[in-house]
C-alpha positions as CSV (number, residue, x, y, z in Angstrom):
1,X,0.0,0.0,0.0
2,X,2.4,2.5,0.8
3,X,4.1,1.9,-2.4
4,X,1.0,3.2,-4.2
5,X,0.0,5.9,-1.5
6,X,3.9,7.1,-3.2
7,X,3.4,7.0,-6.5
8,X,0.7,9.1,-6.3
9,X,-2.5,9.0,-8.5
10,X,-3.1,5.7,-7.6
11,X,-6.7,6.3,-5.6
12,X,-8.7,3.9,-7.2
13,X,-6.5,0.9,-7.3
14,X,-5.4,1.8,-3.7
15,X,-9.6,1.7,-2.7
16,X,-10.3,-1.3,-4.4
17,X,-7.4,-2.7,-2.4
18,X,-7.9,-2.1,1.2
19,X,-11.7,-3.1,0.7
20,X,-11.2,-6.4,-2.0
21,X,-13.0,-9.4,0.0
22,X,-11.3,-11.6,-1.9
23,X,-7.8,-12.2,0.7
24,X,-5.9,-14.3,-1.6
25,X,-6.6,-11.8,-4.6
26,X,-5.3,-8.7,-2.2
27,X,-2.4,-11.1,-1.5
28,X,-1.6,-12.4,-5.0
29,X,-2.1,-8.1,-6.1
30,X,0.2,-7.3,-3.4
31,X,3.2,-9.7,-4.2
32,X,3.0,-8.3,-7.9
33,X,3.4,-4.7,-6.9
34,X,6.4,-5.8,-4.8
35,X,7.8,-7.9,-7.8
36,X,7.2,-5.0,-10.1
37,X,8.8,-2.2,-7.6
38,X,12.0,-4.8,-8.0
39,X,11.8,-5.1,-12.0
40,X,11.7,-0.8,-12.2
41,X,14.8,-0.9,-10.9
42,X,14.7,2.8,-9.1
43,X,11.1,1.6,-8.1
44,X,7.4,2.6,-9.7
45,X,7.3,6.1,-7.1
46,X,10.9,6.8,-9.8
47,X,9.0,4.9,-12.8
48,X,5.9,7.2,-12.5
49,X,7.4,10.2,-12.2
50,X,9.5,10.1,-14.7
51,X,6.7,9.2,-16.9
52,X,4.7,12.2,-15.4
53,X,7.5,14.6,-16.6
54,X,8.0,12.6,-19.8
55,X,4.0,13.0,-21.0
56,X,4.3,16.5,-19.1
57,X,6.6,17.0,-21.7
58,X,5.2,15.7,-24.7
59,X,1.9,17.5,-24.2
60,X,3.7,21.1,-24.2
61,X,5.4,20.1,-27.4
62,X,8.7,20.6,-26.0
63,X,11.5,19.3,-28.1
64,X,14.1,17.0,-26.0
65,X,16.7,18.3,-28.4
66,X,15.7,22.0,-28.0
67,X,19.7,22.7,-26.9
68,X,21.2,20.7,-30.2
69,X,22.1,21.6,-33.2
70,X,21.4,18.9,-36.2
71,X,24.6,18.2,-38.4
72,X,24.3,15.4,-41.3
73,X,26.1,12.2,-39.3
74,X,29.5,11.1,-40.9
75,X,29.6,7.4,-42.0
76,X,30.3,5.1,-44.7
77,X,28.0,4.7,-48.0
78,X,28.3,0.9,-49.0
79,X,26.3,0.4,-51.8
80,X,25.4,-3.1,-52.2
81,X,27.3,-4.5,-55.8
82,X,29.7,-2.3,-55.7
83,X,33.6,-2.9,-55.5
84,X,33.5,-1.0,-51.9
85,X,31.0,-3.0,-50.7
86,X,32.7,-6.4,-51.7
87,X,36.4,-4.8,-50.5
88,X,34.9,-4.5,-46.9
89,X,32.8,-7.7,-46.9
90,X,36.2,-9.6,-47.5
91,X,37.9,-7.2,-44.4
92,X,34.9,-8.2,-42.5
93,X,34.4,-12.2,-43.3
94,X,37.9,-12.3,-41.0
95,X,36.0,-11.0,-38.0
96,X,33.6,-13.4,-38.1
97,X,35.3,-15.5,-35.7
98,X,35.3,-12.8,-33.3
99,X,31.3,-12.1,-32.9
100,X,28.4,-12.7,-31.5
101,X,24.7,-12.1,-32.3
102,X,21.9,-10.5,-30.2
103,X,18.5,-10.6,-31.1
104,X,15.9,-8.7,-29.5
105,X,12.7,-10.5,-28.6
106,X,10.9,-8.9,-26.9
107,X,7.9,-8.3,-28.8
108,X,4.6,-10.0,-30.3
109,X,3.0,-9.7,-33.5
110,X,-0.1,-7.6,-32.5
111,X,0.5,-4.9,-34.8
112,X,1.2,-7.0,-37.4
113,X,-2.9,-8.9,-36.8
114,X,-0.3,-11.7,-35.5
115,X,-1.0,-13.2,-32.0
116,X,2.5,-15.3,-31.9
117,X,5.9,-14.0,-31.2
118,X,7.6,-12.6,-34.0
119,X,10.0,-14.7,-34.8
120,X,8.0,-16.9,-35.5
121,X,6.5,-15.3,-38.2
122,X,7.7,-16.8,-42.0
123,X,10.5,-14.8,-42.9
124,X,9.1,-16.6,-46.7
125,X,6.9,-18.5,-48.4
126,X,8.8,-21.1,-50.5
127,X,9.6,-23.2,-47.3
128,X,6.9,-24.1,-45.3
129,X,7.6,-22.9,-41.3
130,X,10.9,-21.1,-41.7
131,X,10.4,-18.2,-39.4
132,X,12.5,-15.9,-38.8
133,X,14.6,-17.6,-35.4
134,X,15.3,-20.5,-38.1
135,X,16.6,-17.7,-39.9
136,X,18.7,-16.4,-38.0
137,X,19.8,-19.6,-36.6
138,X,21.2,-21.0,-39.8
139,X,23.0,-17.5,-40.7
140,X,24.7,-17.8,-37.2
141,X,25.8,-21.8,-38.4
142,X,26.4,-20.0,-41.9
143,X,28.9,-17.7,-40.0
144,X,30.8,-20.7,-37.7
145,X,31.4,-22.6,-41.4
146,X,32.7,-19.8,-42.9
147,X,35.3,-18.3,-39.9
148,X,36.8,-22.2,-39.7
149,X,37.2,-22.1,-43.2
150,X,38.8,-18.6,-42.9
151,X,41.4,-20.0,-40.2
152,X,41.6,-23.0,-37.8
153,X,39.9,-22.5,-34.5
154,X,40.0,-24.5,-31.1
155,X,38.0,-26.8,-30.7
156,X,34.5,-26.0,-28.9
157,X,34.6,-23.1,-31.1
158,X,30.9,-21.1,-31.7
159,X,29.2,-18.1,-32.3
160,X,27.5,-17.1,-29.3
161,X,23.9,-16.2,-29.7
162,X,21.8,-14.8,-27.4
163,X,17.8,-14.0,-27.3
164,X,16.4,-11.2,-25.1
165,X,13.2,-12.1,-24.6
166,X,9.8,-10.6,-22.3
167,X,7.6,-12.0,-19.9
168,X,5.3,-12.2,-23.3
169,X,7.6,-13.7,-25.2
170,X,9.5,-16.1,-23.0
171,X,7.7,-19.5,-22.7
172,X,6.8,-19.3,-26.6
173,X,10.2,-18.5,-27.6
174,X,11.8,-21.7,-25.6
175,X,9.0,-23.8,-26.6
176,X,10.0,-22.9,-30.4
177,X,13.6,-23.4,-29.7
178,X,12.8,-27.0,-27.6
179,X,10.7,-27.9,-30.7
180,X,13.2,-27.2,-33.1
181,X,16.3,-28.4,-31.1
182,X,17.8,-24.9,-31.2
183,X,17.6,-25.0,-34.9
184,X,21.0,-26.9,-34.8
185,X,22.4,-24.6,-32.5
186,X,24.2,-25.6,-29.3
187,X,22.0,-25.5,-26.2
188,X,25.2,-23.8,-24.5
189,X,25.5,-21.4,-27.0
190,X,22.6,-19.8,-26.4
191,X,22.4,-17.4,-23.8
192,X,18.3,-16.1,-23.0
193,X,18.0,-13.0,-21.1
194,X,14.7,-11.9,-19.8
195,X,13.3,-8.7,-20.0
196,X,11.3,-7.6,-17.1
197,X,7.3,-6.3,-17.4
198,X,6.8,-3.0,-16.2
199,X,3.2,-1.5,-15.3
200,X,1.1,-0.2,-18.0
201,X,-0.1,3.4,-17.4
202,X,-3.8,5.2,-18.6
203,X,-3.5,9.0,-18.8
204,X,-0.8,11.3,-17.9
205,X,-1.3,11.2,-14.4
206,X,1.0,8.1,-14.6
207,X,-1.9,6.0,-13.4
208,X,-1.4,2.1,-13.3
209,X,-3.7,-0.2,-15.3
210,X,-5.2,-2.6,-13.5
211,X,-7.8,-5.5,-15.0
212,X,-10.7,-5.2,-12.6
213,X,-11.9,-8.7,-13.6
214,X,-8.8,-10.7,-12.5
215,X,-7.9,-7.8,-10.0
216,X,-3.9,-7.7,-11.3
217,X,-1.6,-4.9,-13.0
218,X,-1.3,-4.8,-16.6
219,X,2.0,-4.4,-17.2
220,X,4.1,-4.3,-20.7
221,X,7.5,-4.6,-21.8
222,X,10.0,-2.1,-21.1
223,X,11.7,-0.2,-24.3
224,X,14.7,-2.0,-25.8
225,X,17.4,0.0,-24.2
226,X,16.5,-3.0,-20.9
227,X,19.0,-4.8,-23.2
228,X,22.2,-3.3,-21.8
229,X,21.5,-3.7,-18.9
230,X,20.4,-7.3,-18.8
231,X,23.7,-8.0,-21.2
232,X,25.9,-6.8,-17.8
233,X,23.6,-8.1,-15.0
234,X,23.6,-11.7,-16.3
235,X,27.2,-11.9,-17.0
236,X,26.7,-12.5,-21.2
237,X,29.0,-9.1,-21.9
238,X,31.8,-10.6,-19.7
239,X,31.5,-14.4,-20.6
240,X,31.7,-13.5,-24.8
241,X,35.0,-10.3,-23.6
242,X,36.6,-13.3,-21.8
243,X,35.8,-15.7,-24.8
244,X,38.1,-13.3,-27.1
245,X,35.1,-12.0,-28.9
246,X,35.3,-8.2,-30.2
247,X,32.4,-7.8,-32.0
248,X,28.5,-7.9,-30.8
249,X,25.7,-7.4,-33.3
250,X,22.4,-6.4,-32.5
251,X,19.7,-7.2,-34.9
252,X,16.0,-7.2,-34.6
253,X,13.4,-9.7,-34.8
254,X,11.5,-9.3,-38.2
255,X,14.5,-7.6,-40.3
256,X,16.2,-10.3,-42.5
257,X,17.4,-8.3,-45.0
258,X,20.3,-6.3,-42.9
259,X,22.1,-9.8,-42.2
260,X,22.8,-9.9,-45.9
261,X,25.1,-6.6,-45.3
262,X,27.0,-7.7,-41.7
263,X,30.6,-8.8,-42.8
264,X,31.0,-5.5,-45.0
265,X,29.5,-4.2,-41.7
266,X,31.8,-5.9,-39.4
267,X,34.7,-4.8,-42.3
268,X,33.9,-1.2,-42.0
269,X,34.2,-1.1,-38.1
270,X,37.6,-3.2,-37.8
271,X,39.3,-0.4,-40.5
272,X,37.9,2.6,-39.0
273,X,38.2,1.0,-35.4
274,X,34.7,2.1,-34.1
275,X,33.6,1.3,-30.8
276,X,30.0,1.1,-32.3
277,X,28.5,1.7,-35.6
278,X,24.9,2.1,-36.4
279,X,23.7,0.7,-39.8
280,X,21.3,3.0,-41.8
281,X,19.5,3.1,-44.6
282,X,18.6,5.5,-47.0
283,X,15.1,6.9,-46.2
284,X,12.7,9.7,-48.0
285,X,12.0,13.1,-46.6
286,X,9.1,12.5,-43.9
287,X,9.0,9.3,-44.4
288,X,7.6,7.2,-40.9
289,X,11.2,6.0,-39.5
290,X,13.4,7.0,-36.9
291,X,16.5,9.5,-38.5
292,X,20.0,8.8,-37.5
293,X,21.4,12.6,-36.8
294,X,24.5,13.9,-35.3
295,X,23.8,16.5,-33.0
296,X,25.8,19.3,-31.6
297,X,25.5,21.1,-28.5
298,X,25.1,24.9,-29.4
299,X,26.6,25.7,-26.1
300,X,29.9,23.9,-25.9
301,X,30.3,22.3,-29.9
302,X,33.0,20.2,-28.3
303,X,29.8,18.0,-26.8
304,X,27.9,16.0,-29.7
305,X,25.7,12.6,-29.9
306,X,25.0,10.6,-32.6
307,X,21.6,9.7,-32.0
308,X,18.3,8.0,-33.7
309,X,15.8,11.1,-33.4
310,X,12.0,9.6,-34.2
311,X,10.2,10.5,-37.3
312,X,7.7,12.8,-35.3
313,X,10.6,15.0,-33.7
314,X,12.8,15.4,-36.9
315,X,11.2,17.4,-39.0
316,X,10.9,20.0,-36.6
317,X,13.7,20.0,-35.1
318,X,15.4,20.3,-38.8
319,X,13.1,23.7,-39.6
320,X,13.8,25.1,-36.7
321,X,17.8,24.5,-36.7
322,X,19.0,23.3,-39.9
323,X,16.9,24.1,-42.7
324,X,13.6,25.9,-42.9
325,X,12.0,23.5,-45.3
326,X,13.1,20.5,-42.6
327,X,13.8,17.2,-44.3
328,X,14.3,17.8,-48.1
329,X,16.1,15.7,-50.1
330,X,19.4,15.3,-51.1
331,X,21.3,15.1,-55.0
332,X,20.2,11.3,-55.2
333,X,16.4,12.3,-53.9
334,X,16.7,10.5,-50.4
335,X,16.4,12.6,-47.1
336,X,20.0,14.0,-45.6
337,X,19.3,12.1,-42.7
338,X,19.3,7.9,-42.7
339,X,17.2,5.9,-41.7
340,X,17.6,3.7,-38.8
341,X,17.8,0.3,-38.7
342,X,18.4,-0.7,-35.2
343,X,20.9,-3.2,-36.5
344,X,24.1,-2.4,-34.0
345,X,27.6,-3.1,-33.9
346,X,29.5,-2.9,-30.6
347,X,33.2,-3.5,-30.0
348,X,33.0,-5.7,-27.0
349,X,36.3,-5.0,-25.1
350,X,35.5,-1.1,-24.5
351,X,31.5,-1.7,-24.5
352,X,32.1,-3.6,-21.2
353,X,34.2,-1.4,-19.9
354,X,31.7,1.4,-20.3
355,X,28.9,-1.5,-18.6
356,X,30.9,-2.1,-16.3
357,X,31.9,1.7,-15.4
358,X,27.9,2.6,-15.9
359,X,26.7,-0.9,-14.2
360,X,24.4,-1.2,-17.4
């Protein structure tokens, strides 16, 4: 109770409560507040203010970048066919023996009129039930072939792959791998990571959600960025840095199409020694994806971010500090800014570091 009376806002779920005549519903409600005041990690009181200020926010239109400056982000344009393209793939097919995969999970197919997890779902029609973990599996098995034929490794040599996954997502996710036998993976080569529920919210007040039939908190999956976190807390980061691995990918779970560009990837960040590289694509003016943008503080140009700013922010923010027309297009007809593909590379050594330093 008094973990609600904090929050604030919280009235009606705190009533229904105190005067439930159901004792083992109160008790069962009760344990999942205190399991959910351990999986927000500052606690809800933390949780629902900083959603309070967030929506707060939102509703007076105010920019979170008001202080930046947009720049066009510097990178590398690999054009798929081309000589450059091929030149890094071949840099890149060398690091393959030094990487691992993470795929984010977390999510189900609701959006998509799907009731199942998402990877799950056929990433194509011309073989019956090959989803997209089957996918992914086999371009992880693809990758272990081609690094021994590369170079010799020792033996017990793998790819580590590991699976963040949600309260939503979890039972379905190991049922599909038990069914499959880890699509030919190694059991111990899979690391799962769970994602904790948080509670779901109504209005701006930072109200829980509660389901009055079944008297329990709704709660939903936290954003992505859980990932980093989990990757420290369950020792993955440290057990693939002490493996000898350099490089960890991120990739999402319905996005097939960015594996096919990962060893001229991998290529680009071993010659320009990035500690992480985000992979883009081009993207038209307005279109509905998130921009990558670099962005310089107009205060002190000596701080700057590279950053994925959402589709409803950029344009915006590009009137009001970079151009006046916002997001026009470039000499080939495609927006200045890329688009993002939450595909990420991380060099592992220094991103633990910066774990280890931040504790996730």
């Amino acid at each position: 109770m008094r973990i609600l009376e904090e929050c604030g806002h919280q009235e009606e779920l705190i009533e229904k409560l105190k005067n439930k005549e159901c004792n083992e519903c109160r008790q069962r409600m009760a344990q999942q507040i205190l399991d959910l005041e351990r999986a927000t990690g500052s606690g809800i009181k933390h949780y629902c203010e900083r959603a309070r200020e967030h929506l707060a926010s939102s509703m007076r239109g105010e920019n979170p970048f008001d202080k930046y400056k947009p720049e066009v982000p510097d990178g590398v344009f690999l054009k798929p066919g081309s000589e450059e393209f091929d030149q890094f793939e071949e840099e890149g097919l060398k690091e393959l023996s030094k990487m691992g995969f993470v795929l984010i999970a977390g999510g189900l197919g609701e959006r998509l009129g799907y009731s199942g997890i998402k990877i799950n779902l056929p990433v194509c029609t011309i073989e019956e039930d090959y989803c997209y973990l089957k996918y992914y599996a086999n371009y992880a098995l693809a990758c272990k072939e081609r690094a021994l034929k590369i170079a010799p490794q020792s033996s017990g040599f793998y790819i580590p792959f590991c699976i963040m996954v949600s309260n939503d997502t979890h039972s379905r996710t190991m049922e599909l791998l038990e069914k499959n036998n880890y699509f030919g993976l190694n059991r111990y080569q899979v690391d799962i990571i769970k994602q904790e529920n948080v509670p779901a919210l109504i209005n701006n007040d930072a109200t829980i959600a509660y389901d009055k039939e079944n008297f329990k908190v709704i709660t939903k999956p936290h954003g992505h960025g859980d990932v980093h976190s989990l990757l420290y807390n369950s020792g993955v980061a440290k057990k693939w840095r002490d493996l000898g691995k350099e490089w960890m990918v991120f990739i999402q779970d319905t996005n097939a199409l960015a594996l096919k560009a990962i060893p001229s990837i991998l290529g680009v960040s071993r010659k320009n020694n990035w500690l992480m590289n985000s992979v883009c694509v081009p993207r038209k003016p307005g279109e509905s994806m998130g921009a990558i943008c670099k962005l310089v503080d107009e205060s002190d140009a000596s701080k700057e971010i590279v950053i994925n700013v959402e589709y409803n922010q950029l344009d915006a923010l590009l009137k009001a500090k970079w151009n006046p027309e916002g997001d026009i297009k470039n000499d080939e007809g495609y927006s200045h800014f890329p688009g993002n593909t939450n595909t990420l590379v991380f060099k592992i050594p220094e991103y633990y570091a910066n774990l280890t330093e931040t504790r996730g």
